[in-house]
Every structure is written in C-alpha cells, then in structure tokens.
Backbone as XML, in Angstrom:
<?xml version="1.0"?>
<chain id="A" units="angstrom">
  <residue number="1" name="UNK">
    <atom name="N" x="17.819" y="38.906" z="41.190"/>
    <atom name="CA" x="16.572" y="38.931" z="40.454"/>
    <atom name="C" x="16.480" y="37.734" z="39.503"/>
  </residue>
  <residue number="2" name="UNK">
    <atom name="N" x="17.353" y="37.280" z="38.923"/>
    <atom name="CA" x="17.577" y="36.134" z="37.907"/>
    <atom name="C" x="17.670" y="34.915" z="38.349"/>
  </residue>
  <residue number="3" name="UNK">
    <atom name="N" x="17.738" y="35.281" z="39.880"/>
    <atom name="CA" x="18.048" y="33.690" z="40.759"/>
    <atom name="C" x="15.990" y="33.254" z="40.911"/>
  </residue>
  <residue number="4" name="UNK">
    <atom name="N" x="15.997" y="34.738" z="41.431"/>
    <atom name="CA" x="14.381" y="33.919" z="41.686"/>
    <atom name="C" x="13.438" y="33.765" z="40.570"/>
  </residue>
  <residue number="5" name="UNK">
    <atom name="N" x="13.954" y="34.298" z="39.191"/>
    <atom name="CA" x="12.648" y="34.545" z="38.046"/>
    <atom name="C" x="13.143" y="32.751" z="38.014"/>
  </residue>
  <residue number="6" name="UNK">
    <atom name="N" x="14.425" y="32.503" z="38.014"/>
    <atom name="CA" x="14.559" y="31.027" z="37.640"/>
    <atom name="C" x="14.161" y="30.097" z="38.838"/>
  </residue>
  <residue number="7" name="UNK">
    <atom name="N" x="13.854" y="30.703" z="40.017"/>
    <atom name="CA" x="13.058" y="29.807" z="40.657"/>
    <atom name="C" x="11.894" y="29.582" z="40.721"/>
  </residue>
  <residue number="8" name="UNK">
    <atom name="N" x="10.950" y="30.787" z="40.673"/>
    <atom name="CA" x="9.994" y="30.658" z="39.890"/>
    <atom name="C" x="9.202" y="30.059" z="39.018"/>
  </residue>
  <residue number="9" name="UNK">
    <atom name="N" x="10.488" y="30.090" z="37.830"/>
    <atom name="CA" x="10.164" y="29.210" z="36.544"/>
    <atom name="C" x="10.174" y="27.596" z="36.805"/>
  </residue>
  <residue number="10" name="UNK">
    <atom name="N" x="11.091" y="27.169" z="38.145"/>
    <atom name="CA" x="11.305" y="25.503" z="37.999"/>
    <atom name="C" x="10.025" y="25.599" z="38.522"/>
  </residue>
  <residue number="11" name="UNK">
    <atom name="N" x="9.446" y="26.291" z="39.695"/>
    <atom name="CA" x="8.609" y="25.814" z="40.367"/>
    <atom name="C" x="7.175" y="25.695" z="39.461"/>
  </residue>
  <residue number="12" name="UNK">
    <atom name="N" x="6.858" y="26.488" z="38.807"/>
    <atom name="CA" x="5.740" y="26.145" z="37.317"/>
    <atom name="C" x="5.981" y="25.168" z="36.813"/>
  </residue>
  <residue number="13" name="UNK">
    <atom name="N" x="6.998" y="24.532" z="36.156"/>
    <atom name="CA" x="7.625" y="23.710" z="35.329"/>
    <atom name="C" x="6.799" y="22.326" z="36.015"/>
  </residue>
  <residue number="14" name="UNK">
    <atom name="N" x="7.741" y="22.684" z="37.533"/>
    <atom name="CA" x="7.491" y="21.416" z="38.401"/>
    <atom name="C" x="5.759" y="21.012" z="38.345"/>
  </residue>
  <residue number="15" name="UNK">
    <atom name="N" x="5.144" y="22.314" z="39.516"/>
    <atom name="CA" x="3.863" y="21.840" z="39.075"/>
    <atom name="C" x="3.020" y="21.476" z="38.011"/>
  </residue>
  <residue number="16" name="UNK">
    <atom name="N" x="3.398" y="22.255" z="36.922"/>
    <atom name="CA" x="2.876" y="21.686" z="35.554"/>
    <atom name="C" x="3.127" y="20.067" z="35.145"/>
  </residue>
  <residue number="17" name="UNK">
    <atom name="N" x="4.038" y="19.730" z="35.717"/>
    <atom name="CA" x="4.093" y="18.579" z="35.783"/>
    <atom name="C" x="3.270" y="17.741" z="36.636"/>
  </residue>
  <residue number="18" name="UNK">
    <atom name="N" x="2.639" y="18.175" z="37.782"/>
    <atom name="CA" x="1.597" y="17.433" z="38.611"/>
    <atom name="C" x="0.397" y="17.378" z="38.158"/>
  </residue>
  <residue number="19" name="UNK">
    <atom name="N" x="0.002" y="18.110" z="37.313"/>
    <atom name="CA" x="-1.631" y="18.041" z="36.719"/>
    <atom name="C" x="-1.860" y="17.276" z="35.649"/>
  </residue>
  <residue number="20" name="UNK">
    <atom name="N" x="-2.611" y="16.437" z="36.368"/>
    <atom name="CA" x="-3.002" y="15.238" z="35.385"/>
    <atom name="C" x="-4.056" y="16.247" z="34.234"/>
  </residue>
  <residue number="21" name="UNK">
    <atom name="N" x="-4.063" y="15.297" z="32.949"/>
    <atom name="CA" x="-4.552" y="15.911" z="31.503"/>
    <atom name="C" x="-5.853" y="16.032" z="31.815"/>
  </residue>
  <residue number="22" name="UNK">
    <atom name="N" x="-6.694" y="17.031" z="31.055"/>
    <atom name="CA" x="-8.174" y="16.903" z="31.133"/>
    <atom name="C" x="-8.589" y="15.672" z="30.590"/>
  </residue>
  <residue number="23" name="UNK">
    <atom name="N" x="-9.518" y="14.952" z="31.242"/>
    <atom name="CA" x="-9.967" y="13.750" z="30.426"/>
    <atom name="C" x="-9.700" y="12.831" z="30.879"/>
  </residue>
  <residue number="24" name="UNK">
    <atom name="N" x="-8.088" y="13.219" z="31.644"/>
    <atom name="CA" x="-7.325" y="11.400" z="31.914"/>
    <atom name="C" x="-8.436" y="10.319" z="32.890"/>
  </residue>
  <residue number="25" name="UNK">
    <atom name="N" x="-7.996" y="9.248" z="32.707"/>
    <atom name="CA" x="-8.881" y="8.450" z="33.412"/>
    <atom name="C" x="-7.813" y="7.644" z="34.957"/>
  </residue>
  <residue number="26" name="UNK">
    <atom name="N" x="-8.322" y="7.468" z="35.622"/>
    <atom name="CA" x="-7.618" y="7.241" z="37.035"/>
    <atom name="C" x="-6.298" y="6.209" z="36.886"/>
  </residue>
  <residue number="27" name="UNK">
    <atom name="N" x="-5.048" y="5.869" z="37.831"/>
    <atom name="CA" x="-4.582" y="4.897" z="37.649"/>
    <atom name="C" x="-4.859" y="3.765" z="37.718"/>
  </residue>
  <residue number="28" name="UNK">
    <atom name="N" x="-4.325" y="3.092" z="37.231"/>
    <atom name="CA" x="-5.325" y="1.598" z="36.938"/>
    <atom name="C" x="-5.042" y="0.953" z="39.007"/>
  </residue>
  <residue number="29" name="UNK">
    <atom name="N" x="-6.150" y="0.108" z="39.298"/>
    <atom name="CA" x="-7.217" y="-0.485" z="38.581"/>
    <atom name="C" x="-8.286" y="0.506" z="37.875"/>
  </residue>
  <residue number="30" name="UNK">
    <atom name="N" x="-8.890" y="0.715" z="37.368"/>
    <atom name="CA" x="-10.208" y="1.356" z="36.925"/>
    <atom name="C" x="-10.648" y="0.524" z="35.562"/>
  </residue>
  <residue number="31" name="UNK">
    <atom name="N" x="-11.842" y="1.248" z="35.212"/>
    <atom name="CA" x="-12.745" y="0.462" z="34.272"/>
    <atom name="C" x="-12.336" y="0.634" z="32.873"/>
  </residue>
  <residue number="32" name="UNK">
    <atom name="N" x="-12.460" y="-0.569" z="31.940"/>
    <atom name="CA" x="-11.926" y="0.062" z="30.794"/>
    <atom name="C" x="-13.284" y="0.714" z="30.371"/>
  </residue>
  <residue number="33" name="UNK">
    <atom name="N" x="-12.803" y="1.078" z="29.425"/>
    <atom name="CA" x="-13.866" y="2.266" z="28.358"/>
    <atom name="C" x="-14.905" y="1.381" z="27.877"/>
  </residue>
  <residue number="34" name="UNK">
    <atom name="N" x="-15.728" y="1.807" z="28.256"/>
    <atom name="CA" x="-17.118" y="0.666" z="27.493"/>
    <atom name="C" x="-16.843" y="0.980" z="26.072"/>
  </residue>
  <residue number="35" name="UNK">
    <atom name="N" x="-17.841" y="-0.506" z="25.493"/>
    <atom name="CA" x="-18.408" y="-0.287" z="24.272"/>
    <atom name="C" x="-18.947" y="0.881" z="23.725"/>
  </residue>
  <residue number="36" name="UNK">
    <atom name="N" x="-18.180" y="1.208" z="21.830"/>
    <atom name="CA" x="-18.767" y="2.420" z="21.602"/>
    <atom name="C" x="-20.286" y="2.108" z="21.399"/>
  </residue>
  <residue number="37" name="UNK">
    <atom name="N" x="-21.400" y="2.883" z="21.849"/>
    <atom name="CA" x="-23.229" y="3.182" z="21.452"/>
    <atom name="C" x="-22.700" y="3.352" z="19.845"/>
  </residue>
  <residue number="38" name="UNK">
    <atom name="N" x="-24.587" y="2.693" z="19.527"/>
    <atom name="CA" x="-24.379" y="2.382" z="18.263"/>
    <atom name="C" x="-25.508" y="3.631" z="18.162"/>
  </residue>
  <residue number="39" name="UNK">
    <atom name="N" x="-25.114" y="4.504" z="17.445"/>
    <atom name="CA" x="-26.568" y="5.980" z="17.297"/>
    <atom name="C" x="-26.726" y="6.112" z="15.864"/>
  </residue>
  <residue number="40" name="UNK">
    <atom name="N" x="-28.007" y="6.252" z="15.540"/>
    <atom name="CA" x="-28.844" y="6.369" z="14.397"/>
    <atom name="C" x="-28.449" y="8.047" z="14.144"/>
  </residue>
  <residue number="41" name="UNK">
    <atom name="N" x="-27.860" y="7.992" z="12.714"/>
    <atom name="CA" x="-27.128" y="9.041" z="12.007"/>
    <atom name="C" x="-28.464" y="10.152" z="11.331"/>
  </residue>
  <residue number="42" name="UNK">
    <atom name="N" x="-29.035" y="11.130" z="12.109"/>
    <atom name="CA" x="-29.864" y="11.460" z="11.277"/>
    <atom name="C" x="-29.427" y="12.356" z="9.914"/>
  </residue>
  <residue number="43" name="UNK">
    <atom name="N" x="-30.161" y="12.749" z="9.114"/>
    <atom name="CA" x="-29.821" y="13.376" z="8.167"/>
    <atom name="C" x="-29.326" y="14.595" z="8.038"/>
  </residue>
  <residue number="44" name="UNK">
    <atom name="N" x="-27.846" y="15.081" z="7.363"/>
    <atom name="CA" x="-27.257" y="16.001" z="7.878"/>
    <atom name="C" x="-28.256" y="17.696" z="7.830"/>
  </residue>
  <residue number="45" name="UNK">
    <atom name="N" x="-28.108" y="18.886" z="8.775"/>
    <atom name="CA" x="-29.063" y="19.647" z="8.658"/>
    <atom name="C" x="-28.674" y="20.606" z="7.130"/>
  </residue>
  <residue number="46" name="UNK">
    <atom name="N" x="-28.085" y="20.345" z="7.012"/>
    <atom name="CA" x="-27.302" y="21.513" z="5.687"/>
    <atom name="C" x="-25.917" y="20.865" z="5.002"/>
  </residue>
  <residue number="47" name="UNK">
    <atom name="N" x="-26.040" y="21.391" z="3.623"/>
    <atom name="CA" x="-24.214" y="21.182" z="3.491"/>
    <atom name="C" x="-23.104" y="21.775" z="4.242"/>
  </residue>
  <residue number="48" name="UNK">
    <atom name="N" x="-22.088" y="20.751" z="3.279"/>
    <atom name="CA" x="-21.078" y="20.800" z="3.795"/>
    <atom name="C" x="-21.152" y="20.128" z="6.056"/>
  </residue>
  <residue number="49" name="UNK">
    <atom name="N" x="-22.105" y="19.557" z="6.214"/>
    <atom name="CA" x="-21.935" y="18.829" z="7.404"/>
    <atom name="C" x="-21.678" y="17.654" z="7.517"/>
  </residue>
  <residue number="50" name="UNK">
    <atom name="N" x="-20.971" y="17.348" z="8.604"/>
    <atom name="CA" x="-20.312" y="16.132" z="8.728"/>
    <atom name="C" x="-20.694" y="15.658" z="10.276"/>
  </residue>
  <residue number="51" name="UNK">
    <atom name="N" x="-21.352" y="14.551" z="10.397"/>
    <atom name="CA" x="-21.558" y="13.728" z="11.625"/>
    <atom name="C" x="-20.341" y="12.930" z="12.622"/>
  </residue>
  <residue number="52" name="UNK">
    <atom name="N" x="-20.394" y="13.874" z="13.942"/>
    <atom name="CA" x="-18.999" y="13.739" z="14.554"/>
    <atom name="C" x="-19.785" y="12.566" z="15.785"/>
  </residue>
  <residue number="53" name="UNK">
    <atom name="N" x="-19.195" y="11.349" z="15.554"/>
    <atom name="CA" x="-19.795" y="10.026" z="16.277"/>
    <atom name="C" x="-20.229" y="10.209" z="17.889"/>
  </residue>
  <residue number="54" name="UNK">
    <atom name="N" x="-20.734" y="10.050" z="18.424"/>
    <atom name="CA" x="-20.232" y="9.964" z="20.452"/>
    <atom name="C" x="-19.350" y="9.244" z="20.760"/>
  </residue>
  <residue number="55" name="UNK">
    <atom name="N" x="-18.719" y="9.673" z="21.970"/>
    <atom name="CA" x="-17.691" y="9.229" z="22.750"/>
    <atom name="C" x="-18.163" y="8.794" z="24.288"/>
  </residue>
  <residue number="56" name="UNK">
    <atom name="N" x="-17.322" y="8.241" z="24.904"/>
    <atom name="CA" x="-17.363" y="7.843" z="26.102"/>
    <atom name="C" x="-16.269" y="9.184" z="26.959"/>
  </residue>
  <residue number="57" name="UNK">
    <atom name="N" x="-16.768" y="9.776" z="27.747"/>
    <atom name="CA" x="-16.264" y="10.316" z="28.683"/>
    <atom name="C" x="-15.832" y="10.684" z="30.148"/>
  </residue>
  <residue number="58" name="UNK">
    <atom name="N" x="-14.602" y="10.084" z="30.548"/>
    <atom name="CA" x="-14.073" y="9.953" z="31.942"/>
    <atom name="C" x="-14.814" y="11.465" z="32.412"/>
  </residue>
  <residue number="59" name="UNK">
    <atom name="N" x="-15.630" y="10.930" z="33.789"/>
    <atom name="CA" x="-16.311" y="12.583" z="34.113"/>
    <atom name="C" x="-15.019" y="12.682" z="36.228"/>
  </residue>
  <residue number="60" name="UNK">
    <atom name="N" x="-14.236" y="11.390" z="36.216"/>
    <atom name="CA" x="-13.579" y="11.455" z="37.114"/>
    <atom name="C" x="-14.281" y="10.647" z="38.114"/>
  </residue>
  <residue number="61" name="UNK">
    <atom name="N" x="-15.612" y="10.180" z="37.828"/>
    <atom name="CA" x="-15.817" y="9.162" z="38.798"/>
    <atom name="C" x="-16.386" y="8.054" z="38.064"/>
  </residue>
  <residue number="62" name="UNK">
    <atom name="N" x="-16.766" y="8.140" z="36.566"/>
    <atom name="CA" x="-17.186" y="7.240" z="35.751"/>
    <atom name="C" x="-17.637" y="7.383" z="34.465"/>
  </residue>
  <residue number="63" name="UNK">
    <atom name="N" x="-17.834" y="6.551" z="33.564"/>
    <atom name="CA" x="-18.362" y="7.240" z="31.984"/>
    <atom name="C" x="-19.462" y="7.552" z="31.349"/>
  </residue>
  <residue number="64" name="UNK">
    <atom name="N" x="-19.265" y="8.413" z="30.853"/>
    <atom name="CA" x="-20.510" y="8.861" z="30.858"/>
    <atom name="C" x="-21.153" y="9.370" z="29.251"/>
  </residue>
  <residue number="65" name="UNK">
    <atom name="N" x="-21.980" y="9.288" z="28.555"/>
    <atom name="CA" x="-22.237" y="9.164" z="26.928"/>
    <atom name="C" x="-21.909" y="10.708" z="26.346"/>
  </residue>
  <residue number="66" name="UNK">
    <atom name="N" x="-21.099" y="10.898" z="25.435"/>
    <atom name="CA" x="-21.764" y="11.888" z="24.375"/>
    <atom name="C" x="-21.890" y="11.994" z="23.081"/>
  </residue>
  <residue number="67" name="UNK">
    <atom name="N" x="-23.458" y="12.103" z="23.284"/>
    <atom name="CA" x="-23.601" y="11.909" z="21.930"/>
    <atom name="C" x="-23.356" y="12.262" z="20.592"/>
  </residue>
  <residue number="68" name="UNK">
    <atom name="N" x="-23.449" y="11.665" z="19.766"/>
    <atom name="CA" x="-23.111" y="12.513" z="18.299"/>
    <atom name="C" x="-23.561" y="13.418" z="17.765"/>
  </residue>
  <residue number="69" name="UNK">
    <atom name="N" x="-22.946" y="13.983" z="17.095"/>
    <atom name="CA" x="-23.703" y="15.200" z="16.554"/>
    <atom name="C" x="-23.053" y="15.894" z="14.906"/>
  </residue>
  <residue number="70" name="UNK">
    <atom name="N" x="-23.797" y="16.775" z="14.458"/>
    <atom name="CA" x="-23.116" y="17.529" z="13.383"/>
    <atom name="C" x="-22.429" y="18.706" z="13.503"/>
  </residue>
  <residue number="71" name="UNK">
    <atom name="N" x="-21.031" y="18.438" z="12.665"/>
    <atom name="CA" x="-19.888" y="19.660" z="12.725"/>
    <atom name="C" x="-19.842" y="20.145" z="11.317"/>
  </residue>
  <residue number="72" name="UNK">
    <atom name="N" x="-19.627" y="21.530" z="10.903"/>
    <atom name="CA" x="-19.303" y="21.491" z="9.823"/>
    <atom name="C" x="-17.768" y="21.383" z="9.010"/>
  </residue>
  <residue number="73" name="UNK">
    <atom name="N" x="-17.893" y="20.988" z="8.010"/>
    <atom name="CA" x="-16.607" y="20.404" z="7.488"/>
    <atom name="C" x="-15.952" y="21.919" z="6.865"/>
  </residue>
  <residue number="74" name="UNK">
    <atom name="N" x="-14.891" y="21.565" z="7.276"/>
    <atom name="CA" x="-13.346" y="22.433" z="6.609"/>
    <atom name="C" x="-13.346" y="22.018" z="5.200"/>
  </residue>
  <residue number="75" name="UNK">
    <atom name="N" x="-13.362" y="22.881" z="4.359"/>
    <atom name="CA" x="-12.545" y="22.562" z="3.384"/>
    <atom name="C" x="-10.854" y="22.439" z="3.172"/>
  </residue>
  <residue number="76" name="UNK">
    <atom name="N" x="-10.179" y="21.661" z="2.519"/>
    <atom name="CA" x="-9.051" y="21.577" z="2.427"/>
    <atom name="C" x="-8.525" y="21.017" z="3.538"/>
  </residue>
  <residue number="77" name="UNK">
    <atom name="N" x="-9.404" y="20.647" z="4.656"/>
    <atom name="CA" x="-8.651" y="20.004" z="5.770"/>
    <atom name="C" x="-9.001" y="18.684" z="5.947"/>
  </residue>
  <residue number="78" name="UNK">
    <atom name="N" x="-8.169" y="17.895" z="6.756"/>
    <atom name="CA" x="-8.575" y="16.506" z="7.374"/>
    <atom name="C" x="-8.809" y="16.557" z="8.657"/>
  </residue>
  <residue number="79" name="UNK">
    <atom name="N" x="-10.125" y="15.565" z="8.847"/>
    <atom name="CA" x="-10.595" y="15.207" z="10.184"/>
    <atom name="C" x="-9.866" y="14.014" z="10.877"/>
  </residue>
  <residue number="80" name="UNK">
    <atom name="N" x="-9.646" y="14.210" z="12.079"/>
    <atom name="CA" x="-9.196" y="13.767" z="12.811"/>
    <atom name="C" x="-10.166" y="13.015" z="14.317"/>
  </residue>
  <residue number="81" name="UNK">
    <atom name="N" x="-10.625" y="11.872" z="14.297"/>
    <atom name="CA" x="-11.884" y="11.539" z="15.275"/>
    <atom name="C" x="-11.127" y="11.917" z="16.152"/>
  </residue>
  <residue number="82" name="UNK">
    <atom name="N" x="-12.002" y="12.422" z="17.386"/>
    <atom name="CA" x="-11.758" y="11.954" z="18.600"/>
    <atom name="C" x="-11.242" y="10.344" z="19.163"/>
  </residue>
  <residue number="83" name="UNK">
    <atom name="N" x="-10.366" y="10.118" z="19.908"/>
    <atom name="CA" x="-9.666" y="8.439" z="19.951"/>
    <atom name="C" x="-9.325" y="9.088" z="21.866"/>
  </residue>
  <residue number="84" name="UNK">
    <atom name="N" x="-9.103" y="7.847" z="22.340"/>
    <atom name="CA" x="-8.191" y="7.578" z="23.502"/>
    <atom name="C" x="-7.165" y="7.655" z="22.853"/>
  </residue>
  <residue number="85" name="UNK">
    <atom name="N" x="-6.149" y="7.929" z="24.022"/>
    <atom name="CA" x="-4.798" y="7.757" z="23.827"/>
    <atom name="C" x="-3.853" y="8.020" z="25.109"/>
  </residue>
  <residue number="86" name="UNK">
    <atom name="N" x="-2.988" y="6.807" z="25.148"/>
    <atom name="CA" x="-2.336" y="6.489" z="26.301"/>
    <atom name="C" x="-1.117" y="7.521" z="26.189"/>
  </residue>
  <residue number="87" name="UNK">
    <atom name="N" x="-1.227" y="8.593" z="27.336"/>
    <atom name="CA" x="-0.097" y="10.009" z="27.217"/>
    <atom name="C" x="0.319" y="9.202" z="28.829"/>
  </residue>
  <residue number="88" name="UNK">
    <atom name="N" x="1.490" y="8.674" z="28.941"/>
    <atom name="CA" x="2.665" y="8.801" z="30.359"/>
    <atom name="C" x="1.774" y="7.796" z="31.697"/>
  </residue>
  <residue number="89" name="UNK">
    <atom name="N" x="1.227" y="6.892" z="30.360"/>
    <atom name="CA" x="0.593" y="5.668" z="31.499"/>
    <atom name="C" x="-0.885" y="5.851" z="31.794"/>
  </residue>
  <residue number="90" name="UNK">
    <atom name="N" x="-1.666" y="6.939" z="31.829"/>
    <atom name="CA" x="-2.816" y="7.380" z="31.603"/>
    <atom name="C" x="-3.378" y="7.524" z="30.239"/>
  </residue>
  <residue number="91" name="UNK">
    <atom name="N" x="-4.881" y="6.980" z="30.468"/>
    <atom name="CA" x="-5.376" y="7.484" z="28.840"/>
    <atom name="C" x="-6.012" y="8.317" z="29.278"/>
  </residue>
  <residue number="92" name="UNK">
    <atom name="N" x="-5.855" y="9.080" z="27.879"/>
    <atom name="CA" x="-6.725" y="10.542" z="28.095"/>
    <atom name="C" x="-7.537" y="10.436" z="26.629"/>
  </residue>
  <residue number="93" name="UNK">
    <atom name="N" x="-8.405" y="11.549" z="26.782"/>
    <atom name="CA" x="-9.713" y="11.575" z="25.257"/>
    <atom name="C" x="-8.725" y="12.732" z="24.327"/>
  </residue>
  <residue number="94" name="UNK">
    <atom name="N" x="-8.524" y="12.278" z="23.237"/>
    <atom name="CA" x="-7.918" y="13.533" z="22.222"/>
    <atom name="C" x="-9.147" y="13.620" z="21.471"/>
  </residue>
  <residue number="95" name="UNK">
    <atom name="N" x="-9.796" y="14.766" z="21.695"/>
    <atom name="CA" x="-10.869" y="15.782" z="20.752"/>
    <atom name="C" x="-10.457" y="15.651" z="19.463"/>
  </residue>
  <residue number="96" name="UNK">
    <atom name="N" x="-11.883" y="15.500" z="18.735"/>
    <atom name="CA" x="-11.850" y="15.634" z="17.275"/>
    <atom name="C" x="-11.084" y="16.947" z="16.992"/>
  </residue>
  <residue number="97" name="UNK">
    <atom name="N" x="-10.239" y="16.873" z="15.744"/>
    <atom name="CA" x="-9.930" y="18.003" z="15.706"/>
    <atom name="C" x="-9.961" y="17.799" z="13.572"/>
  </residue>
  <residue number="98" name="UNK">
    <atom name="N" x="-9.568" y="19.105" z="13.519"/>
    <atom name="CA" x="-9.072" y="19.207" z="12.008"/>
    <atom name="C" x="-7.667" y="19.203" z="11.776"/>
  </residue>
  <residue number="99" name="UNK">
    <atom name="N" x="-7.014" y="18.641" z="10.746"/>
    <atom name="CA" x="-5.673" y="19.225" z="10.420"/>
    <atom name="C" x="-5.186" y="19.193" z="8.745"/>
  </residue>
</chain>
C-alpha cells in the first residue's frame, strides 16, 4: 500500500511539473511584451480607492489589453503591481496583490 501511495505521489509531483504557469508566455522565439497603454486615470469612485494600471496579457496566442481599473485599498497593507517575471526561463504575469 505504501509502495503505490508513493507512486502515486511521484507521479503528481512529476506532472505538476509539466504544466506550464497560468500566464506564461511561449518559448522564445515569441514577441516581447508591448509597450505599457498610456490610460486616462478617471476619478476615484469613493474612498479609500486606488487605481490598479492595465497590463498586457499572454491570452496563448497573443497580447491582449487590460485595462485599468479601481481596487480598494487595504489598510495596513502594501501593494504590490502586477509585473512580469521570468519563473524557469518563461515569463509569466504576477497579479497585483497586497502584502
């Protein structure tokens, strides 16, 4: 029973290892990331909001806009933009987040 839960387990392990990240963008050759759009910031709808910029997004066959918009702000926390970031030779999109 312990032979196969541990075979099991490599075999998850393994495939988890084959799935490329949400977001990632193809192996190169491919396109770099266009220029960020320059978008007119309208006025926030309420306090405490904070205007989260657009991004460019790998849709797996090309990029595609999203636009900015308003989030509301955490207190006591820090924002973190959304950025590319090169994870194991692929870039992938890391989501705005808080921390």
């Amino acid at each position: 029973m312990r032979m196969m839960i541990g075979s099991t387990l490599a075999a998850v392990v393994i495939a988890a290892g084959l799935v490329a990240p949400a977001g990632a963008q193809p192996m190169p050759p491919y396109q770099p990331v266009p220029q960020v759009l320059e978008e007119a910031v309208p006025p926030p709808p309420g306090p405490r909001m904070m205007w989260e910029p657009g991004h460019w997004h790998w849709n797996g066959g090309g990029y595609v806009w999203v636009a900015g918009h308003y989030i509301r702000a955490w207190r006591h926390a820090h924002f973190v933009p959304g950025h590319w970031a090169d994870r194991r030779g692929a870039w992938v999109w890391v989501p705005s987040h808080w921390s």
